[in-house]
Each structure stands twice: as structure tokens, then as C-alpha cells.
PQR file of N, CA, C, O and H, with PARSE charges and radii, in Angstrom:
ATOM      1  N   UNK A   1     138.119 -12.755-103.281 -0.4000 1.5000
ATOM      2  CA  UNK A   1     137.142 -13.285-104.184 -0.0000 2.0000
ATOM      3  C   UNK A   1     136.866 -14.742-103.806  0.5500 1.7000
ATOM      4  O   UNK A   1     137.778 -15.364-103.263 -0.5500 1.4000
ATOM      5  N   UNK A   2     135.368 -15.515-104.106 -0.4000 1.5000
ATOM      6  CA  UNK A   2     134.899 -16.269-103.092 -0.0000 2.0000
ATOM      7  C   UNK A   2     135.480 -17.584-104.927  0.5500 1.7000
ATOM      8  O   UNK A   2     135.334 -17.369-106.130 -0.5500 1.4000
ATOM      9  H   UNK A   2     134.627 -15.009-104.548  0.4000 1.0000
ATOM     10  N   UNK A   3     135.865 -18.336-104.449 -0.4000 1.5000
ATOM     11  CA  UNK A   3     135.895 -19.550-105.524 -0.0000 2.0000
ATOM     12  C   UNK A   3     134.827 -19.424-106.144  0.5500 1.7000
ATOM     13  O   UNK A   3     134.603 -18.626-107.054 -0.5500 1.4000
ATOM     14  H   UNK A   3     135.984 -18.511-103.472  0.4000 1.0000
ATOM     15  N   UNK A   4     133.663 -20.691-105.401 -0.4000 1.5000
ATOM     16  CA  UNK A   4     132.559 -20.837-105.470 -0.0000 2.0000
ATOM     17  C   UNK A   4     131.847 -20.655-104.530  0.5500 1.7000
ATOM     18  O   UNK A   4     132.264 -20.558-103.376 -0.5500 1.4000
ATOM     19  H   UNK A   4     133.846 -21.339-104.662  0.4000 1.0000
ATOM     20  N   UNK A   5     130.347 -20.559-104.961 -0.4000 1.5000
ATOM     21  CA  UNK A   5     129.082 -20.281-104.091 -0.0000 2.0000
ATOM     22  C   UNK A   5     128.423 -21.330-103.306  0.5500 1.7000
ATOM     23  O   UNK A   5     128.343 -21.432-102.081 -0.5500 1.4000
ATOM     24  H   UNK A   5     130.008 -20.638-105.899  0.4000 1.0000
ATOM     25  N   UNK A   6     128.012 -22.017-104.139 -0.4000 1.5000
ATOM     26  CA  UNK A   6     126.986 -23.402-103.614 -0.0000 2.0000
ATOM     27  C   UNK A   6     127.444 -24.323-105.498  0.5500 1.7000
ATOM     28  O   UNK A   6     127.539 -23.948-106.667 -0.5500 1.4000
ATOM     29  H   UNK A   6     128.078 -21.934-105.134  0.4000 1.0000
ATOM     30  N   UNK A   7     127.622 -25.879-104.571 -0.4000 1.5000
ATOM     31  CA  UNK A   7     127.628 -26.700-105.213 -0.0000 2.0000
ATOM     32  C   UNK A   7     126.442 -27.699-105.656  0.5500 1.7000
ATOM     33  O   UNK A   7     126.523 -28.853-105.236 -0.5500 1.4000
ATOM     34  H   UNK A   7     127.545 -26.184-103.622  0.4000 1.0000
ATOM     35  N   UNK A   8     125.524 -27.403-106.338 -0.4000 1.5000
ATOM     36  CA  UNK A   8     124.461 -28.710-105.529 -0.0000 2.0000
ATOM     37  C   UNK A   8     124.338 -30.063-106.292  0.5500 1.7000
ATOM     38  O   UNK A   8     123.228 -30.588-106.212 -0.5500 1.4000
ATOM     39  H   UNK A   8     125.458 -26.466-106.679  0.4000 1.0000
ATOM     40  N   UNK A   9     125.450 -30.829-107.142 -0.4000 1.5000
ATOM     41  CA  UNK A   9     125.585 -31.560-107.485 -0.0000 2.0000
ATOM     42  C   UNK A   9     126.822 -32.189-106.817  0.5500 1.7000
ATOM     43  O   UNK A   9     127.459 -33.182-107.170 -0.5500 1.4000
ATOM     44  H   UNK A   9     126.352 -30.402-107.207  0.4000 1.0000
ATOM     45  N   UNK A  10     127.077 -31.051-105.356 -0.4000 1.5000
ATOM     46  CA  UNK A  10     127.521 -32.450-104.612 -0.0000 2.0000
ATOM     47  C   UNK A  10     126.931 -32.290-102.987  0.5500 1.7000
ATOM     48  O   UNK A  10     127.434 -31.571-102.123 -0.5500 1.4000
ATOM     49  H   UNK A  10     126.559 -30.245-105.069  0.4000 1.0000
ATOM     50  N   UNK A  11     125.857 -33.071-102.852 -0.4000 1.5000
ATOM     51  CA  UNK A  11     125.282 -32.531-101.486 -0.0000 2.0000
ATOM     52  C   UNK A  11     125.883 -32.822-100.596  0.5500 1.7000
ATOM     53  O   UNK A  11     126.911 -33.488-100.718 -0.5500 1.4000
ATOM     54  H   UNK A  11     125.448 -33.655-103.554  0.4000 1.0000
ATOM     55  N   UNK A  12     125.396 -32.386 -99.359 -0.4000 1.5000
ATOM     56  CA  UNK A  12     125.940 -33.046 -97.963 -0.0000 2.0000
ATOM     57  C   UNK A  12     125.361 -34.286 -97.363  0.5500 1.7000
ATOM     58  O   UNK A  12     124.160 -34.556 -97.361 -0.5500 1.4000
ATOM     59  H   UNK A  12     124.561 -31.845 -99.260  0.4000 1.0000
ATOM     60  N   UNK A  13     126.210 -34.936 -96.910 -0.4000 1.5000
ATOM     61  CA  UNK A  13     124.985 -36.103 -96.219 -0.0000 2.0000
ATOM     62  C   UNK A  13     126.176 -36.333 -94.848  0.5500 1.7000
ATOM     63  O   UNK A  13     127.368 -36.060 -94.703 -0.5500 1.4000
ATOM     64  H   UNK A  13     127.185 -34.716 -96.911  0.4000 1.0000
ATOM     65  N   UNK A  14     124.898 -37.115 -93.816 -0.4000 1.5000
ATOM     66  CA  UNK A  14     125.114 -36.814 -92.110 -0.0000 2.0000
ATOM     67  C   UNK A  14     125.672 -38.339 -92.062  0.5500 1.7000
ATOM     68  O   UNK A  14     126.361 -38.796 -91.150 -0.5500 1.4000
ATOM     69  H   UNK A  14     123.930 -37.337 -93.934  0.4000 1.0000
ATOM     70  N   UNK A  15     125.214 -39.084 -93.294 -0.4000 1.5000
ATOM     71  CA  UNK A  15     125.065 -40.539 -92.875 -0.0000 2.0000
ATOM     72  C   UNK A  15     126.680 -41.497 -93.247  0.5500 1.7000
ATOM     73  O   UNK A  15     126.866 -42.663 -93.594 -0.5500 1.4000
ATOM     74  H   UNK A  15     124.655 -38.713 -94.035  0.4000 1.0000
ATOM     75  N   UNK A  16     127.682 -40.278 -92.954 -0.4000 1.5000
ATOM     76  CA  UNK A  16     128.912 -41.262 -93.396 -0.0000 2.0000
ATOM     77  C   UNK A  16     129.619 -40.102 -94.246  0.5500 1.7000
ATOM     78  O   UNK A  16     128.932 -39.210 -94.743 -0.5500 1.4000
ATOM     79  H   UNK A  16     127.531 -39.330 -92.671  0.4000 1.0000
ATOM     80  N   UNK A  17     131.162 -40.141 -94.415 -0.4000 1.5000
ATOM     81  CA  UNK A  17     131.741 -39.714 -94.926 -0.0000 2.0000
ATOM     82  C   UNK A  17     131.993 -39.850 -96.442  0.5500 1.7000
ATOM     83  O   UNK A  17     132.289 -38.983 -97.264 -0.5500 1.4000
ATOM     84  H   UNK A  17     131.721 -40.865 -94.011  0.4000 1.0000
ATOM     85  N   UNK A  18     131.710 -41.747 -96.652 -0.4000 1.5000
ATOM     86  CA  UNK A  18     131.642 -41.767 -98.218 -0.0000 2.0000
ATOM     87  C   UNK A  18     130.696 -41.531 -98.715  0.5500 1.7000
ATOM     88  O   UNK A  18     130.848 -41.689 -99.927 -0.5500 1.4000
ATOM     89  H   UNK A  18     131.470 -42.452 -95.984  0.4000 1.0000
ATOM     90  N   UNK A  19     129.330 -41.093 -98.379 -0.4000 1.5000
ATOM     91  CA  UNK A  19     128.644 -40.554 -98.893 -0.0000 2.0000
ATOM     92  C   UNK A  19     128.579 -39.270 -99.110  0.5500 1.7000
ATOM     93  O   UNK A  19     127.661 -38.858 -99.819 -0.5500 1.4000
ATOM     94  H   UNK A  19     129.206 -40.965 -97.395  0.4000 1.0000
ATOM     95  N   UNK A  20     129.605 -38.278 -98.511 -0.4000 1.5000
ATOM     96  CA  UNK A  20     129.051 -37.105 -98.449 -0.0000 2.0000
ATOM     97  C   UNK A  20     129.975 -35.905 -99.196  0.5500 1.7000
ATOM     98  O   UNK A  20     130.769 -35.169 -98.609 -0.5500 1.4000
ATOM     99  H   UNK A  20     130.350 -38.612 -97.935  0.4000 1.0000
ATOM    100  N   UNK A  21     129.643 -35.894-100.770 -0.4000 1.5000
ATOM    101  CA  UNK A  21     130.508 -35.131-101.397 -0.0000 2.0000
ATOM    102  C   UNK A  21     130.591 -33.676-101.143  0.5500 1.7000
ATOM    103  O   UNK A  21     131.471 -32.906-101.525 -0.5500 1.4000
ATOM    104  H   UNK A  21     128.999 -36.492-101.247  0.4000 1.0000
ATOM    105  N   UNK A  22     129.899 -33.508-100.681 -0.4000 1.5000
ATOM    106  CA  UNK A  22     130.324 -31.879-100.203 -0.0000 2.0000
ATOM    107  C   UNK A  22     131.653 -32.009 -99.258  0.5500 1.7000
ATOM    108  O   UNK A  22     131.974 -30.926 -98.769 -0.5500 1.4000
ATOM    109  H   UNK A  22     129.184 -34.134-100.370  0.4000 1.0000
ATOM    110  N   UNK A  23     132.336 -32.904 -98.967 -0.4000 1.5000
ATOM    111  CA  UNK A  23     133.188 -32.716 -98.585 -0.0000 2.0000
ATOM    112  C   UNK A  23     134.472 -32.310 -99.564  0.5500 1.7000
ATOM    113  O   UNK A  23     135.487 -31.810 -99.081 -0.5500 1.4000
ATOM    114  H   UNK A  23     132.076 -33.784 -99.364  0.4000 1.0000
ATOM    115  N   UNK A  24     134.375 -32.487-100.522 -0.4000 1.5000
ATOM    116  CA  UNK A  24     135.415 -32.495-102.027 -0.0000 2.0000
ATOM    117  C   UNK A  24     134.743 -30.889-102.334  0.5500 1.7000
ATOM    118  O   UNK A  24     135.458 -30.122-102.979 -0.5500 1.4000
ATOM    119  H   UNK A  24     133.550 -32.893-100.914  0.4000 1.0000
ATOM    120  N   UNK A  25     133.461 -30.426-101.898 -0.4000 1.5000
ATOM    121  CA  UNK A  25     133.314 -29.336-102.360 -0.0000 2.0000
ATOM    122  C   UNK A  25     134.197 -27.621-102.255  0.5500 1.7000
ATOM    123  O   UNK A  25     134.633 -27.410-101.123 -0.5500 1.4000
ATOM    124  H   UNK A  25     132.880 -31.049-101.374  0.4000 1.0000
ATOM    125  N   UNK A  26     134.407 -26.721-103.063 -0.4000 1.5000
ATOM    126  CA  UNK A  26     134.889 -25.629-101.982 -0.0000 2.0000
ATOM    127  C   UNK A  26     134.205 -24.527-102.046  0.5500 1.7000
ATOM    128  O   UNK A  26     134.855 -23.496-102.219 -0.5500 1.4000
ATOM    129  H   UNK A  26     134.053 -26.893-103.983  0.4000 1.0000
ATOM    130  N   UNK A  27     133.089 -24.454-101.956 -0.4000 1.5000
ATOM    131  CA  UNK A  27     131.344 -23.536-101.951 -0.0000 2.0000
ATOM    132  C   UNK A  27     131.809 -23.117-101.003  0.5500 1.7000
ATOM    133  O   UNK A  27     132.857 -23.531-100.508 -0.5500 1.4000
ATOM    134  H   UNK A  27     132.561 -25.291-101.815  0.4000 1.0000
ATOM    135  N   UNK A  28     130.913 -21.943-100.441 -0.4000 1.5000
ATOM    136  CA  UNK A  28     130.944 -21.238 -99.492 -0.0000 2.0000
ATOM    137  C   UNK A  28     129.715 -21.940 -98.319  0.5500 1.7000
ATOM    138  O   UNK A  28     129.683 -21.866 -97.091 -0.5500 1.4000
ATOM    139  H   UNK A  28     130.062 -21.607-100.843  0.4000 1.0000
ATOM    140  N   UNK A  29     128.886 -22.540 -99.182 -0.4000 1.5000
ATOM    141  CA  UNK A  29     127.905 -23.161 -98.851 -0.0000 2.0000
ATOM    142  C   UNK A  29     127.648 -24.480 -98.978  0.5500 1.7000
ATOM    143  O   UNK A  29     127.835 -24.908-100.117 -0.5500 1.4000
ATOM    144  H   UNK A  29     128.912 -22.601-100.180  0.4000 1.0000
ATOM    145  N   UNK A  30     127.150 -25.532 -97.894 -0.4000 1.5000
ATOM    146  CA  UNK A  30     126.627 -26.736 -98.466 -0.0000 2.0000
ATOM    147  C   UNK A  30     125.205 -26.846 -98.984  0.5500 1.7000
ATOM    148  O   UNK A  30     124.263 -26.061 -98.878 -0.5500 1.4000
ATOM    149  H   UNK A  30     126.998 -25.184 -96.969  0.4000 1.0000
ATOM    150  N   UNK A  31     125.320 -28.258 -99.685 -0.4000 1.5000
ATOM    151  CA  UNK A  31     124.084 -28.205-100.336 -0.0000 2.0000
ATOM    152  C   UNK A  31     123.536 -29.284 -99.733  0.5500 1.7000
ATOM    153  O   UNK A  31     123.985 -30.429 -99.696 -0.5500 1.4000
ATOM    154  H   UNK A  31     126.085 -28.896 -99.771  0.4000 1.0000
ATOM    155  N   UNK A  32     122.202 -28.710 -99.102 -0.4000 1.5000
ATOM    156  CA  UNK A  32     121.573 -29.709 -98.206 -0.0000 2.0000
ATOM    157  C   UNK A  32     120.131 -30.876 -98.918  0.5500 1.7000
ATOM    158  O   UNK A  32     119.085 -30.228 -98.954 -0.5500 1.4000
ATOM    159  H   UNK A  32     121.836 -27.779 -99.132  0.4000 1.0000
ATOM    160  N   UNK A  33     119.960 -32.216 -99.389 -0.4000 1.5000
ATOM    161  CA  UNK A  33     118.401 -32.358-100.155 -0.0000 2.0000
ATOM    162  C   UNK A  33     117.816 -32.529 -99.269  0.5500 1.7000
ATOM    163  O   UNK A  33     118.183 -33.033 -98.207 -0.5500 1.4000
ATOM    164  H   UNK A  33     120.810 -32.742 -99.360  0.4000 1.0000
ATOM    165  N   UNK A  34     116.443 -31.994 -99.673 -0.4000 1.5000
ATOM    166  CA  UNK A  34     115.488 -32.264 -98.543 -0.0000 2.0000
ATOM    167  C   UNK A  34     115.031 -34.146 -98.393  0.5500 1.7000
ATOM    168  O   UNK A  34     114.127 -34.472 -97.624 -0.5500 1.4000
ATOM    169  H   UNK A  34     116.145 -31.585-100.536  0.4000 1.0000
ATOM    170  N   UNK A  35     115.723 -35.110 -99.151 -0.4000 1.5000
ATOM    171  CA  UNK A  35     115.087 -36.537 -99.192 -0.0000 2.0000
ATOM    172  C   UNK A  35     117.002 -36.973 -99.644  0.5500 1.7000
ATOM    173  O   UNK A  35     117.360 -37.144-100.809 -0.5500 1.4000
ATOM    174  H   UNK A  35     116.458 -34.845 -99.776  0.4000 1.0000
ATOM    175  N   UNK A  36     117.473 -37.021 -99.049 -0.4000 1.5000
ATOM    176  CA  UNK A  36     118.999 -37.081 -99.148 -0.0000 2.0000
ATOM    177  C   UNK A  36     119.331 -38.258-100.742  0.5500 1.7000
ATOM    178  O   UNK A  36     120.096 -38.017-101.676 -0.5500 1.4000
ATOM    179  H   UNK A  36     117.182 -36.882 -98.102  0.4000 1.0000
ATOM    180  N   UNK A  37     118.448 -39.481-100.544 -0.4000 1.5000
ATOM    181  CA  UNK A  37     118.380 -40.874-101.075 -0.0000 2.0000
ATOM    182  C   UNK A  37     117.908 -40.350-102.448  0.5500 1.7000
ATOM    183  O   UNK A  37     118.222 -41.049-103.412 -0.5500 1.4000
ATOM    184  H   UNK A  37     117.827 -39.677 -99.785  0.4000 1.0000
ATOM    185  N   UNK A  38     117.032 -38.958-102.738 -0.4000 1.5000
ATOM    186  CA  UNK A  38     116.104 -38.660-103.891 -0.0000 2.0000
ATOM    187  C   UNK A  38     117.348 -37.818-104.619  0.5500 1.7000
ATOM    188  O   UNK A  38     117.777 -36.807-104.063 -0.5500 1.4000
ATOM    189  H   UNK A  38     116.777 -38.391-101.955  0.4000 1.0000
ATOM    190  N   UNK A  39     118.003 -38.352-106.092 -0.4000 1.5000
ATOM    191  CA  UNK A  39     118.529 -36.988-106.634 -0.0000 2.0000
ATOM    192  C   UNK A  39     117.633 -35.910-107.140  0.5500 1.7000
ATOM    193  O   UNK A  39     117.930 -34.764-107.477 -0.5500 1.4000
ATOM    194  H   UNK A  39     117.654 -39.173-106.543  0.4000 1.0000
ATOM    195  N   UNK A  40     116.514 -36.488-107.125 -0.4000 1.5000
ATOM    196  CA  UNK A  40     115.682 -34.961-107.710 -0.0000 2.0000
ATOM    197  C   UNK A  40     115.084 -34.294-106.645  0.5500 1.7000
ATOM    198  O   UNK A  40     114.549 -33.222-106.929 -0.5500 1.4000
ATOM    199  H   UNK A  40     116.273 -37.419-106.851  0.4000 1.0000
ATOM    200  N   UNK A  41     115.043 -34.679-105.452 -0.4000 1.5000
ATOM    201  CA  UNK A  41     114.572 -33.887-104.537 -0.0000 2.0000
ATOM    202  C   UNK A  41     114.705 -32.539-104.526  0.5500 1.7000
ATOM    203  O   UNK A  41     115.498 -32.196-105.402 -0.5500 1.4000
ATOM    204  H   UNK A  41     115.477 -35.550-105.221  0.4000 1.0000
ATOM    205  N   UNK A  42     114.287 -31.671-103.937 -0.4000 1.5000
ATOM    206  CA  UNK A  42     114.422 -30.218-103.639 -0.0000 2.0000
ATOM    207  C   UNK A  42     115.740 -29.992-102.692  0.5500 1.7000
ATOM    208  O   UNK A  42     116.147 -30.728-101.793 -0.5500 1.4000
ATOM    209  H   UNK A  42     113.643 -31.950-103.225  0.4000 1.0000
ATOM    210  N   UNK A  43     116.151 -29.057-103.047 -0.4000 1.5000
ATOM    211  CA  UNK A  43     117.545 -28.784-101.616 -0.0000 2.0000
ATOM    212  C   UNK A  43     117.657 -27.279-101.785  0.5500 1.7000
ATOM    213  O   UNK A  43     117.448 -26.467-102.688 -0.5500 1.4000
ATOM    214  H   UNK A  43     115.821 -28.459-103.778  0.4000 1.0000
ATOM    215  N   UNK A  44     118.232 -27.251-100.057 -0.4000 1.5000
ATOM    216  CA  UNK A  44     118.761 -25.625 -99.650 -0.0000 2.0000
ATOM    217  C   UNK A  44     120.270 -25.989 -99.763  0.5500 1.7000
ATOM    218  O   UNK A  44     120.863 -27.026-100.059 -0.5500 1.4000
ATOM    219  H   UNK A  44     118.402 -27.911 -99.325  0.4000 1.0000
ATOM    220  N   UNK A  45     120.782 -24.344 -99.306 -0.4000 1.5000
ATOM    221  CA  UNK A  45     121.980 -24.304 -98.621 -0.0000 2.0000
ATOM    222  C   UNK A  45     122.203 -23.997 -97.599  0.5500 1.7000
ATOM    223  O   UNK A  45     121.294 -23.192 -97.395 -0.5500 1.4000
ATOM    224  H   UNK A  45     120.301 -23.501 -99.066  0.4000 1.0000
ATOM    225  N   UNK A  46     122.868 -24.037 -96.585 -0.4000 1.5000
ATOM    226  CA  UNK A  46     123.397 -23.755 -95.456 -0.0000 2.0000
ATOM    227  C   UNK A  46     125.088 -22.915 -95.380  0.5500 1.7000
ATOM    228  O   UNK A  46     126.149 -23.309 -95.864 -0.5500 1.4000
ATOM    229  H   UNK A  46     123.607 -24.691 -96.750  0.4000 1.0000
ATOM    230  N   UNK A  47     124.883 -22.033 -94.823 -0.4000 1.5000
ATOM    231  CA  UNK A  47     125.927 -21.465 -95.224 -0.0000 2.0000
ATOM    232  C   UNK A  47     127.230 -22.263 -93.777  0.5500 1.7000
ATOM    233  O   UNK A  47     127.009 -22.735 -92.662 -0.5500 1.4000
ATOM    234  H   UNK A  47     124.021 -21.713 -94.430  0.4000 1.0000
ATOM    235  N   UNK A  48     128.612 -22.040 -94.642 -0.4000 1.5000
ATOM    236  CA  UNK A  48     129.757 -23.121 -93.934 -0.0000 2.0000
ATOM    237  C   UNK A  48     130.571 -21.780 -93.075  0.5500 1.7000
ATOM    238  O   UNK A  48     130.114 -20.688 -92.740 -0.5500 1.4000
ATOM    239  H   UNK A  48     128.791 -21.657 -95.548  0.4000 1.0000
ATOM    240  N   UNK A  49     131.711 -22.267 -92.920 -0.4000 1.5000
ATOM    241  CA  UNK A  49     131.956 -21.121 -91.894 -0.0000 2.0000
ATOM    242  C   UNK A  49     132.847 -20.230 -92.544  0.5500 1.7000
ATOM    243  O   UNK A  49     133.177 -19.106 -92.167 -0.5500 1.4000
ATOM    244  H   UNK A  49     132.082 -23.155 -93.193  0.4000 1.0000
ATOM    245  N   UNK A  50     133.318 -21.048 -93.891 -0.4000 1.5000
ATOM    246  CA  UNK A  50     133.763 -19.972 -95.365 -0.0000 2.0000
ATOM    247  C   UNK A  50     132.577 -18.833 -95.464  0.5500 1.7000
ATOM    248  O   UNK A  50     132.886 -17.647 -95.580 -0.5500 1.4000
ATOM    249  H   UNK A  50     133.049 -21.961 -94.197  0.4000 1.0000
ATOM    250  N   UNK A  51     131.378 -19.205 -95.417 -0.4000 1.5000
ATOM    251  CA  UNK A  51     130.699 -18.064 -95.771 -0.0000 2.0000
ATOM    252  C   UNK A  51     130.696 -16.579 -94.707  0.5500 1.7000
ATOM    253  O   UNK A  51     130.642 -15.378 -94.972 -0.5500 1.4000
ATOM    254  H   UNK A  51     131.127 -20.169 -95.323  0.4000 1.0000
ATOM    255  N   UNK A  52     130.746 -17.026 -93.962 -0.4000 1.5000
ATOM    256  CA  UNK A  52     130.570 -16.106 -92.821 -0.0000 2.0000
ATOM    257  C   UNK A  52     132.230 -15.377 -92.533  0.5500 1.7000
ATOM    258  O   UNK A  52     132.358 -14.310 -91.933 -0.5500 1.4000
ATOM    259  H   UNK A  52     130.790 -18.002 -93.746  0.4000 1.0000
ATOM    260  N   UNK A  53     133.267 -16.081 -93.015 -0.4000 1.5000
ATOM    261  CA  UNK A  53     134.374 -15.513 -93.116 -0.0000 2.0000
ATOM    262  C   UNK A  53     134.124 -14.341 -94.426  0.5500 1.7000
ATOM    263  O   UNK A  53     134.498 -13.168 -94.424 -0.5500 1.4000
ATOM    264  H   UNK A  53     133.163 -16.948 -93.503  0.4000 1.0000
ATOM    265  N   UNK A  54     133.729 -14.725 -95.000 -0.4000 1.5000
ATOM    266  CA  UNK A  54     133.725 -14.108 -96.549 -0.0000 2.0000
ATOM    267  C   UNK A  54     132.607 -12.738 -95.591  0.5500 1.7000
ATOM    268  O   UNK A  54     133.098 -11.673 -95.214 -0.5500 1.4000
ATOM    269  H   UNK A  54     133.426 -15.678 -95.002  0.4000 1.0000
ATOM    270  N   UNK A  55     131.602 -12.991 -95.439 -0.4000 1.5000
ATOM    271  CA  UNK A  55     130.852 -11.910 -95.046 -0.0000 2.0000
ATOM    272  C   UNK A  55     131.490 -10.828 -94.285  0.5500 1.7000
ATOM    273  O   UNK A  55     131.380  -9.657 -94.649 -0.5500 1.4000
ATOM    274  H   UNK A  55     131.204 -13.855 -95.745  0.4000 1.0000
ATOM    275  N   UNK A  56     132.198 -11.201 -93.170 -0.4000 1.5000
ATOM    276  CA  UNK A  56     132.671 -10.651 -92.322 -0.0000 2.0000
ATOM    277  C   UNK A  56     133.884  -9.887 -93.087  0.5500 1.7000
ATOM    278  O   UNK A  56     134.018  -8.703 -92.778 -0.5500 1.4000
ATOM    279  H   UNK A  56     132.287 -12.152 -92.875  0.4000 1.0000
ATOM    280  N   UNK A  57     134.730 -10.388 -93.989 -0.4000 1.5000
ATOM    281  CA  UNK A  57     135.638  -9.563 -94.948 -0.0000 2.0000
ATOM    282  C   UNK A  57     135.038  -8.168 -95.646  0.5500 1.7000
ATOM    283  O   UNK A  57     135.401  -7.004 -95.814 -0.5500 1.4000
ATOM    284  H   UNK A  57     134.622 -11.350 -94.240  0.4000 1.0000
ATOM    285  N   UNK A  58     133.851  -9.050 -95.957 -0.4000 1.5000
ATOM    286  CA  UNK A  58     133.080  -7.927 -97.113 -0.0000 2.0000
ATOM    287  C   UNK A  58     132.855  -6.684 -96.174  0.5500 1.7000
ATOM    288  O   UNK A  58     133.378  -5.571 -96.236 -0.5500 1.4000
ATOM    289  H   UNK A  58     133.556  -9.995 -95.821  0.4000 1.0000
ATOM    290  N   UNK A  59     131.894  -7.205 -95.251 -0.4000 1.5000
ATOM    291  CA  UNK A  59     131.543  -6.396 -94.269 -0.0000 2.0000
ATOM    292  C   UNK A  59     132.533  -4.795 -93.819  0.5500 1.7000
ATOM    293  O   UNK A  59     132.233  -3.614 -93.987 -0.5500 1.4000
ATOM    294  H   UNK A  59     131.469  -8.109 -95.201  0.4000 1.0000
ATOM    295  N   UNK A  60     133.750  -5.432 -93.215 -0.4000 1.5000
ATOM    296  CA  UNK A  60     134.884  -4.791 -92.795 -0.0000 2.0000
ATOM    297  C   UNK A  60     135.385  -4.052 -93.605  0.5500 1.7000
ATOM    298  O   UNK A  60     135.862  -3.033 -93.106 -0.5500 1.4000
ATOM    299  H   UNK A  60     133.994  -6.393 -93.079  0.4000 1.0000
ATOM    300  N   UNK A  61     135.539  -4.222 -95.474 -0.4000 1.5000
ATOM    301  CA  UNK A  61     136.148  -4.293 -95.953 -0.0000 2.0000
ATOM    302  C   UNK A  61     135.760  -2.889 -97.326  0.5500 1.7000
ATOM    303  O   UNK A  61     136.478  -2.015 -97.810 -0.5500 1.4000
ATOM    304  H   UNK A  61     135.151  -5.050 -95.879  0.4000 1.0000
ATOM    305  N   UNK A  62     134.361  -3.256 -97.547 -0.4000 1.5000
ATOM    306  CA  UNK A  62     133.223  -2.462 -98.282 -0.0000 2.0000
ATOM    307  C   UNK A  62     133.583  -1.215 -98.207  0.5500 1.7000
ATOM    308  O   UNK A  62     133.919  -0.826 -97.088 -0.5500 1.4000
ATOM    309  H   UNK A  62     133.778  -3.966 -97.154  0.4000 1.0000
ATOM    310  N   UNK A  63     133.615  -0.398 -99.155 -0.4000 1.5000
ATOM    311  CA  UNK A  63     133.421   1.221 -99.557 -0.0000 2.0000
ATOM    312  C   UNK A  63     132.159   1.538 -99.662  0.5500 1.7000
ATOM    313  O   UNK A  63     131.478   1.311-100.662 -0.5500 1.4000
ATOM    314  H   UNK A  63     133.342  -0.714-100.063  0.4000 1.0000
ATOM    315  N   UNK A  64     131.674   2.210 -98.394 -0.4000 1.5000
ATOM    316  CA  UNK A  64     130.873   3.252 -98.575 -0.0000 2.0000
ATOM    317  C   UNK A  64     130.683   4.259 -99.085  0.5500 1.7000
ATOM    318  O   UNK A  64     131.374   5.184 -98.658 -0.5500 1.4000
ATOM    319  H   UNK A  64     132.227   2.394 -97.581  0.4000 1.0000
ATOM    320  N   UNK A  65     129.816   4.538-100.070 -0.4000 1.5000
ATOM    321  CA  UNK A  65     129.949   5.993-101.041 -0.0000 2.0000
ATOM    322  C   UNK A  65     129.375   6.998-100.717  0.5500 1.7000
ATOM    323  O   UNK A  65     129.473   8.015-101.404 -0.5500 1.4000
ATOM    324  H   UNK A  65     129.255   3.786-100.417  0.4000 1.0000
TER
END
């Protein structure tokens, strides 16, 4: 079972480590803003390499009926 999904009240940012709370996050996903500086901006996610572990479980793992 996955913790969490996506955090987006703590985004990612490229520009430094103290800026970038997605590091404290444990989403499966980061949360990317499209205007990093804007909190209301729009944002995606990007999936981390938790997600793709998680997929690959499911994947393998799934009952077919």
C-alpha cells in the first residue's frame, strides 16, 4: 500500500535544496508549479521512481479474474 500519492503543498524546486520541499515529501509523485516563485500557479506531477516501483508491484502482483 502506497503512503501517499502526490503532495502539492510541497513542490519541487531545481533551484537549491532549501527550497525544495518535496524533498520532506513521501508521494509517489512530485509536485511540479508551472511558475515555481507563484503559489497559485498551476502544477503537474511527475511520477518519482517510488511510483514506478509501486506500478511494477501492482503490475506483477494483480489478480486477474
Amino acid at each position: 500500500m502506497a503512503f501517499e500519492f502526490v503532495t502539492p503543498d510541497a513542490p519541487h524546486r531545481v533551484d537549491g535544496p532549501r527550497r525544495d520541499l518535496d524533498m520532506a515529501s513521501h508521494a509517489a509523485t512530485r509536485t511540479v508549479r508551472d511558475h515555481p516563485d507563484d503559489p497559485d500557479s498551476a502544477w503537474h506531477r511527475e511520477p518519482r521512481q517510488a511510483f514506478h516501483a509501486l506500478a511494477r508491484h501492482y503490475r506483477d502482483h494483480s489478480r486477474h479474474a
